[in-house]
C-alpha positions as CSV (number, residue, x, y, z in Angstrom):
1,X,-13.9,-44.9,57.9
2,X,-17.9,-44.5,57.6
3,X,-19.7,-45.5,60.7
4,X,-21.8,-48.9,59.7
5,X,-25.4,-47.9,59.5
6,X,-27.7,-49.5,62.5
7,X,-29.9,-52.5,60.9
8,X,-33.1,-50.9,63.2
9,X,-32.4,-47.5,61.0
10,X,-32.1,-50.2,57.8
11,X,-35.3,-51.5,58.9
12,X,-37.2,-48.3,59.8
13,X,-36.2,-47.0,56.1
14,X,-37.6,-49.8,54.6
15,X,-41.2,-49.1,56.2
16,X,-41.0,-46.1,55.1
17,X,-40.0,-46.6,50.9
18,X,-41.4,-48.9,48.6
19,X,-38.9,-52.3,47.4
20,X,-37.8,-49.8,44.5
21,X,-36.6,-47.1,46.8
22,X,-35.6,-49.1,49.5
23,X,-32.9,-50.9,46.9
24,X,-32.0,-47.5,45.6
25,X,-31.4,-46.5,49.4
26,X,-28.8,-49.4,50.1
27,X,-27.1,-48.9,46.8
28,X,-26.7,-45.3,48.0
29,X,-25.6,-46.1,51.2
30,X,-23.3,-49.1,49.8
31,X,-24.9,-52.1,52.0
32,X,-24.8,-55.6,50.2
33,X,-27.0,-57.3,49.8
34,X,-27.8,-60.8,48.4
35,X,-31.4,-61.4,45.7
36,X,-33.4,-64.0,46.6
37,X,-37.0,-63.8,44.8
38,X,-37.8,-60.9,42.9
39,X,-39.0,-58.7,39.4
40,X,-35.9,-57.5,38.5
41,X,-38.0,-55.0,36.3
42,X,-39.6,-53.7,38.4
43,X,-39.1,-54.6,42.3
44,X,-42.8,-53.2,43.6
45,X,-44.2,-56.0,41.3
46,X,-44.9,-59.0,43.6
47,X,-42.3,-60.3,45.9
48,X,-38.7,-58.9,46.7
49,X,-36.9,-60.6,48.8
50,X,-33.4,-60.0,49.8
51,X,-31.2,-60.8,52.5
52,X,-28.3,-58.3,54.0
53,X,-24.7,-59.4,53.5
54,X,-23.7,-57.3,56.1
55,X,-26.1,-57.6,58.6
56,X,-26.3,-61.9,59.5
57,X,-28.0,-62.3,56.5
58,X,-31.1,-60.9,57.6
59,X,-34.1,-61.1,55.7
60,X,-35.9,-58.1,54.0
61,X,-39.1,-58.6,52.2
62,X,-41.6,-56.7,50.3
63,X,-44.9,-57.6,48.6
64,X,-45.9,-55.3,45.6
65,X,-43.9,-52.5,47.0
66,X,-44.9,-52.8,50.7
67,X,-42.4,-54.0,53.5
68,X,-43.7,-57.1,55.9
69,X,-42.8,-57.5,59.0
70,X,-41.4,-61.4,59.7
């Protein structure tokens, strides 16, 4: 069984990556999550906002690419 990945390590990569790469990095590492507003074209255009299935629902959101604290 894979060890669940820490949400402070979820949160750390998303400071890190832009919205597109930080969706391509939960695909990868198969944690759900749920769309709430976003470009589905292209995910660094305006908002992206998701929320983690996995994780309490907890709110992830990007502006144009760059992560924001809430």
């Amino acid at each position: 069984m894979k060890k669940k990945i820490a949400l402070t390590e979820i949160i750390e990569t998303a400071k890190k990556v832009d919205a597109n790469q930080f969706a391509k990095y939960l695909d990868e590492n198969k944690i759900g999550w749920t769309m709430l507003d976003c470009n589905i074209m292209d995910y660094n255009d305006g908002d992206f906002n998701i929320t983690l299935d996995a994780y309490k629902d907890e709110n992830v959101y990007f502006l144009d690419g760059q992560y924001f604290e809430n």
